[in-house]
C-alpha positions as CSV (number, residue, x, y, z in Angstrom):
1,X,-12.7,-56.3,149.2
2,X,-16.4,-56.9,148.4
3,X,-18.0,-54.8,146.0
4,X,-21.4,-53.8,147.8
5,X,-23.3,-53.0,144.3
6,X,-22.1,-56.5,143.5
7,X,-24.0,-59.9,143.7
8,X,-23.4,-61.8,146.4
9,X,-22.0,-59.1,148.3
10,X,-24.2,-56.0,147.8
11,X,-26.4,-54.7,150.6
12,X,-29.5,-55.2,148.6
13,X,-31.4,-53.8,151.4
14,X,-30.5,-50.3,150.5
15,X,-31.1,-49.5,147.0
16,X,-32.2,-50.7,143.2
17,X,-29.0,-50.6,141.9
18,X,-27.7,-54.1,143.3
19,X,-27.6,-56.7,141.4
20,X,-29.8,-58.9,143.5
21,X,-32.7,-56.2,143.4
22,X,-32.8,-56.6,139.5
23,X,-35.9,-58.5,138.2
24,X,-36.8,-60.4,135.3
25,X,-39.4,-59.3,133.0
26,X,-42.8,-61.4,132.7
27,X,-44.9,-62.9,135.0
28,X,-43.7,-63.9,138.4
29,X,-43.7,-67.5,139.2
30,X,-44.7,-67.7,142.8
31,X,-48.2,-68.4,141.7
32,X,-47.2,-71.8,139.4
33,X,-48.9,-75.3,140.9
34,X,-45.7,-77.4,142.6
35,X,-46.9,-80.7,142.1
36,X,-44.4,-83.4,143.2
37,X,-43.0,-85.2,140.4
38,X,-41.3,-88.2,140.7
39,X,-39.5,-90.3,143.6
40,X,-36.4,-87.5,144.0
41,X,-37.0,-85.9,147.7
42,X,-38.2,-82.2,147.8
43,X,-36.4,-79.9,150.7
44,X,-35.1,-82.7,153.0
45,X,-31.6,-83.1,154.3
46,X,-30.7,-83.3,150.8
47,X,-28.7,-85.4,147.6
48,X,-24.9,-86.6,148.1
49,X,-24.4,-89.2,145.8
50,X,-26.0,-90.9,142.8
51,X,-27.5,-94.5,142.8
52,X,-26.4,-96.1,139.7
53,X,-23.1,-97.9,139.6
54,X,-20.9,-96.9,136.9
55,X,-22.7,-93.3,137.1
56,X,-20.5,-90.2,137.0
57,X,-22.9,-86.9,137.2
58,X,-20.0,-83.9,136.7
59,X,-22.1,-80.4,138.0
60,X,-21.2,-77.0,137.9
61,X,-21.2,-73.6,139.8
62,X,-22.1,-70.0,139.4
63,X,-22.1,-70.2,135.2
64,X,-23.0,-69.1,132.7
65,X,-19.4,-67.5,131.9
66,X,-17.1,-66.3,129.1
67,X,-16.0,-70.4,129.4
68,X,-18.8,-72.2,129.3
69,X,-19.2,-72.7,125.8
70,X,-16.0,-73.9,125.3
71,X,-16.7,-76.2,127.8
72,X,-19.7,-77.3,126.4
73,X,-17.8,-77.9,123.3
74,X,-15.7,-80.2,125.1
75,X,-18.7,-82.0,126.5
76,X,-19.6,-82.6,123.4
77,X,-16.3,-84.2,122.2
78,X,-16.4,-86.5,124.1
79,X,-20.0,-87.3,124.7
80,X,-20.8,-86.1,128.0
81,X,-23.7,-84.7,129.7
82,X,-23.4,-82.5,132.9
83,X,-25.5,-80.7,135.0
84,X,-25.5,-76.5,135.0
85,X,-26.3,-74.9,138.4
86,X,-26.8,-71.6,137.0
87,X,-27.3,-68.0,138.8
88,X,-29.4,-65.4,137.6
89,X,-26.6,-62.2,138.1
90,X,-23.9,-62.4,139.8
91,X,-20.4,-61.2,139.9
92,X,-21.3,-58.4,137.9
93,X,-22.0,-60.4,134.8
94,X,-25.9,-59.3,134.0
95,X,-29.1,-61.2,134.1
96,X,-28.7,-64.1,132.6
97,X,-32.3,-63.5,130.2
98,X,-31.0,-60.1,129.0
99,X,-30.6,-59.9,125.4
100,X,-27.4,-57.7,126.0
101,X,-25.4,-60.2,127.2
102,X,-24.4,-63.5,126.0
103,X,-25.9,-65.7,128.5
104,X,-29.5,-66.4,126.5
105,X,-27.9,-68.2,123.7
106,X,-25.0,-70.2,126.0
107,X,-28.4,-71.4,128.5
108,X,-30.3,-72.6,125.0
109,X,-27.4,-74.4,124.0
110,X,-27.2,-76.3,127.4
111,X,-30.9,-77.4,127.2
112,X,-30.6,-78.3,123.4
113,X,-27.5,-80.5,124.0
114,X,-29.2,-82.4,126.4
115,X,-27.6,-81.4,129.7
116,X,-29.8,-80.5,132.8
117,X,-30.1,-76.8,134.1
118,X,-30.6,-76.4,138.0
119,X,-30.9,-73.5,140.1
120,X,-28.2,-72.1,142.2
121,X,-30.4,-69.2,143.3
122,X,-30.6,-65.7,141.4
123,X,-27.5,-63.8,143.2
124,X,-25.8,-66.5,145.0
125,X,-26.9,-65.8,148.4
126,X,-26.7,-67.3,151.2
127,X,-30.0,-69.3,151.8
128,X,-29.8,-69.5,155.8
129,X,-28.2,-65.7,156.3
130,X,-31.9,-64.5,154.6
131,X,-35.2,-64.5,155.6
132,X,-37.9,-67.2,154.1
133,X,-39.2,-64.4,152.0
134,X,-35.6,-63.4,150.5
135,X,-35.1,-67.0,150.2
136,X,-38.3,-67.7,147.8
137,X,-37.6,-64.6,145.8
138,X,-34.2,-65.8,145.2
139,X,-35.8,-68.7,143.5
140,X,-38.7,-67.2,141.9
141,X,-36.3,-64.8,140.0
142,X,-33.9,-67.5,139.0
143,X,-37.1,-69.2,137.7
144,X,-38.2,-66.4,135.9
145,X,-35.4,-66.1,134.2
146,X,-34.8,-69.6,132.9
147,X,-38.4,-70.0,131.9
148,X,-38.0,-66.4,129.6
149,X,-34.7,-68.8,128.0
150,X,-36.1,-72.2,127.7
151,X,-39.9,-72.2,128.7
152,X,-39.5,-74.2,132.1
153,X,-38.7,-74.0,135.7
154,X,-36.0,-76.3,136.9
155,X,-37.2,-78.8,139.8
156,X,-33.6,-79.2,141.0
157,X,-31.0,-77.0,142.9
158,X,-28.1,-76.3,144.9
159,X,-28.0,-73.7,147.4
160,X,-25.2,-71.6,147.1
161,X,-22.2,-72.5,149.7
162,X,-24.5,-75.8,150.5
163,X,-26.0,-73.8,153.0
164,X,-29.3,-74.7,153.5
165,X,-30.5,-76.4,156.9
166,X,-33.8,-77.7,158.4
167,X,-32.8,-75.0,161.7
168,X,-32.8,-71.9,159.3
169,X,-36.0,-73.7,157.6
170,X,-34.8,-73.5,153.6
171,X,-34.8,-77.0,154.3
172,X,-39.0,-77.0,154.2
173,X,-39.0,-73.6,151.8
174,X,-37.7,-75.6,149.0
175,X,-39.8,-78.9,149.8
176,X,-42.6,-76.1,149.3
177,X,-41.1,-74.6,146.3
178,X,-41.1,-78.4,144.6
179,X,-37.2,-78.5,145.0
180,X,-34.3,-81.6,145.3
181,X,-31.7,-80.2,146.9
182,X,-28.8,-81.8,145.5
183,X,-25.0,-81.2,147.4
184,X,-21.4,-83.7,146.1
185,X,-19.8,-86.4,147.7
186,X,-16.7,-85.6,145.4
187,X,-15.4,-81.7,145.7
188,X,-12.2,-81.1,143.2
189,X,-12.1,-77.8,145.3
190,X,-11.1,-76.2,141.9
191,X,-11.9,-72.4,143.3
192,X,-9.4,-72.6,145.7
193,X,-6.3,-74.1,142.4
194,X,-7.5,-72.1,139.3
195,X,-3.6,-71.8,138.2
196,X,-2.1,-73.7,135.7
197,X,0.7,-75.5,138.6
198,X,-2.4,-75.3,141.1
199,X,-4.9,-77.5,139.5
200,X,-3.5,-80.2,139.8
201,X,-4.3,-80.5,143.5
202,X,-7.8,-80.7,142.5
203,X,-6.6,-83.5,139.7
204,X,-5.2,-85.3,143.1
205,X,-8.4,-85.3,144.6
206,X,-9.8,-87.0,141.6
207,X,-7.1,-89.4,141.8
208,X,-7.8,-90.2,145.3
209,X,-11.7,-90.4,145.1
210,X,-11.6,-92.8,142.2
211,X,-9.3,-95.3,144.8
212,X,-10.9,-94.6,147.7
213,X,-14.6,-96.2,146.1
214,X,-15.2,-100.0,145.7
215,X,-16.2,-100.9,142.7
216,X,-19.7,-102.1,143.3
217,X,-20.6,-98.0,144.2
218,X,-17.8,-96.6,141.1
219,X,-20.3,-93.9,140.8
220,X,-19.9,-90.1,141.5
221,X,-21.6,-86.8,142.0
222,X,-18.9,-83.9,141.5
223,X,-18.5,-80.3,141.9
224,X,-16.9,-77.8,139.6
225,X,-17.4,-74.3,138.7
226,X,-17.2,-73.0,134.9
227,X,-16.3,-69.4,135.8
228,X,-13.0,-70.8,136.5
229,X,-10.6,-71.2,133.6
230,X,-8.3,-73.8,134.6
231,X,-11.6,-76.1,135.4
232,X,-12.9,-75.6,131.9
233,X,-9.3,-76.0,130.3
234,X,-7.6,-78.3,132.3
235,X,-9.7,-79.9,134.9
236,X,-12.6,-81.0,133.0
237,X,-10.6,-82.9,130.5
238,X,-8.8,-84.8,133.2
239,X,-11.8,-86.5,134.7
240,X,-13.6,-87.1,130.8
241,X,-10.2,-89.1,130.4
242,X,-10.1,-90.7,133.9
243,X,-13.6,-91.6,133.7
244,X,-14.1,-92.8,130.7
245,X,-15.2,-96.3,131.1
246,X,-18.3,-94.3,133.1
247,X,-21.1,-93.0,132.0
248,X,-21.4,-89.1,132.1
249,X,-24.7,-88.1,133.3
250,X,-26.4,-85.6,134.5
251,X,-27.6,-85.7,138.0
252,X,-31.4,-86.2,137.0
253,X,-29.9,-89.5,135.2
254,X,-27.6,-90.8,138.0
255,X,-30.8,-90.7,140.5
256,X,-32.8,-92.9,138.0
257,X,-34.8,-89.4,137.8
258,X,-36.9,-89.4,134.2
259,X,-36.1,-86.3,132.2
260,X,-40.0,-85.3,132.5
261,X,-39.1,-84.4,136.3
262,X,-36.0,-82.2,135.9
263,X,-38.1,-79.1,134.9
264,X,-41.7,-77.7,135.6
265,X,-43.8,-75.3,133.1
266,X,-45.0,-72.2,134.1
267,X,-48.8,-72.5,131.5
268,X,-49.5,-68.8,131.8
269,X,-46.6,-68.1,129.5
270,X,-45.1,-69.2,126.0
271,X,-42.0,-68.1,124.6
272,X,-41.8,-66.0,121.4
């Protein structure tokens, strides 16, 4: 049953106690200059795949959760970079910038360890069931939030349920907004097996995306989701060891994307 005080699912049309009414404090980010930076498309049809051979860019959904520093532990073990799509509040976790809740220090440690932070909208909407205006604040309060954690803006996202078309015109919103829209051309489909016998369906599809590629385009752009515990555990592990003779990037990397592009700064405001 969905919980209507609950992001995604709360009818924030009728009241300030939803999640996806909450706002960040600071100044608003709608105002910041979007100039493009570097070759990476803004808005468009959108990313599927990486352009370096040998590239492996592992991504993942809906965090910060009560796993994701583990799993950034394990990143580090075994030398690893991924990329965070992070929401702002959802699933009844608190914004992510609130100094209650443990999400400040988890984002911080991302960004120091060297792994790119994305957007994946402030309550996990979707982007073409909303208007254009609902659409931009869903970015602008994402944004304000990781720029009161790190300073910056990210330049890259994924839209929630990789639902974002030209028709329902997100497609030109986040072209406008200075956004890559980056989507997977390998899904371990790990919400659907987040049991210990389950998982390893999503370990097959691994398996079977790692024989279906020549060699001469081994590279990868996959999908996960840290608020699942058999991913962080289980599944995560399983591909470091499988693709180990890769290199795991983050998605900026695997596009041939300097670091200098993955995030914009907002010059009105400096943290501390």
């Amino acid at each position: 049953m969905a919980d209507h005080c609950k992001a995604p699912d709360c009818l924030f049309q009728f009241g300030p106690a939803c999640d996806t009414n909450k706002i960040p404090p600071g100044l608003n980010t709608s105002s910041i200059v979007r100039t493009k930076l570097g070759q990476v498309e803004y808005g468009g049809p959108g990313v599927y795949s990486c352009v370096n051979p040998g590239d492996v860019a592992l991504t993942y959904d809906d965090g910060p959760a009560s796993y994701t520093n583990d799993l950034l532990d394990l990143l580090k073990k075994y030398n690893a970079k991924a990329t965070f799509m992070i929401t702002g509040n959802n699933n009844a976790k608190g914004e992510i910038d609130d100094a209650a809740f443990p999400w400040v220090s988890t984002i911080k440690r991302m960004y120091a360890d060297g792994h790119q932070i994305a957007s994946h909208t402030w309550s996990h909407a979707d982007l073409c069931k909303i208007t254009s205006a609902q659409r931009r604040d869903e970015m602008y309060k994402l944004e304000m939030a990781i720029r009161n954690i790190i300073g910056v803006i990210p330049t890259y996202m994924r839209p929630p349920y990789s639902s974002c078309t030209a028709e329902c015109g997100c497609e030109d919103d986040m072209r406008a907004l200075g956004y890559s829209i980056i989507y997977f051309d390998l899904d371990t489909a790990d919400y659907l097996h987040d049991s210990p016998t389950e998982i390893q369906q999503s370990k097959d599809i691994v398996d079977q995306s790692i024989s279906a590629k020549p060699a001469t385009t081994d590279n990868f752009l996959v999908i996960g989701h840290d608020i699942h515990q058999q991913t962080v555990y289980n599944l995560t592990e399983y591909m470091l060891q499988k693709f180990q003779d890769k290199k795991m990037v983050t998605v900026g990397e695997c596009l041939g994307d300097p670091k200098a592009n993955w995030y914009r700064a907002d010059d009105r405001t400096t943290l501390g």
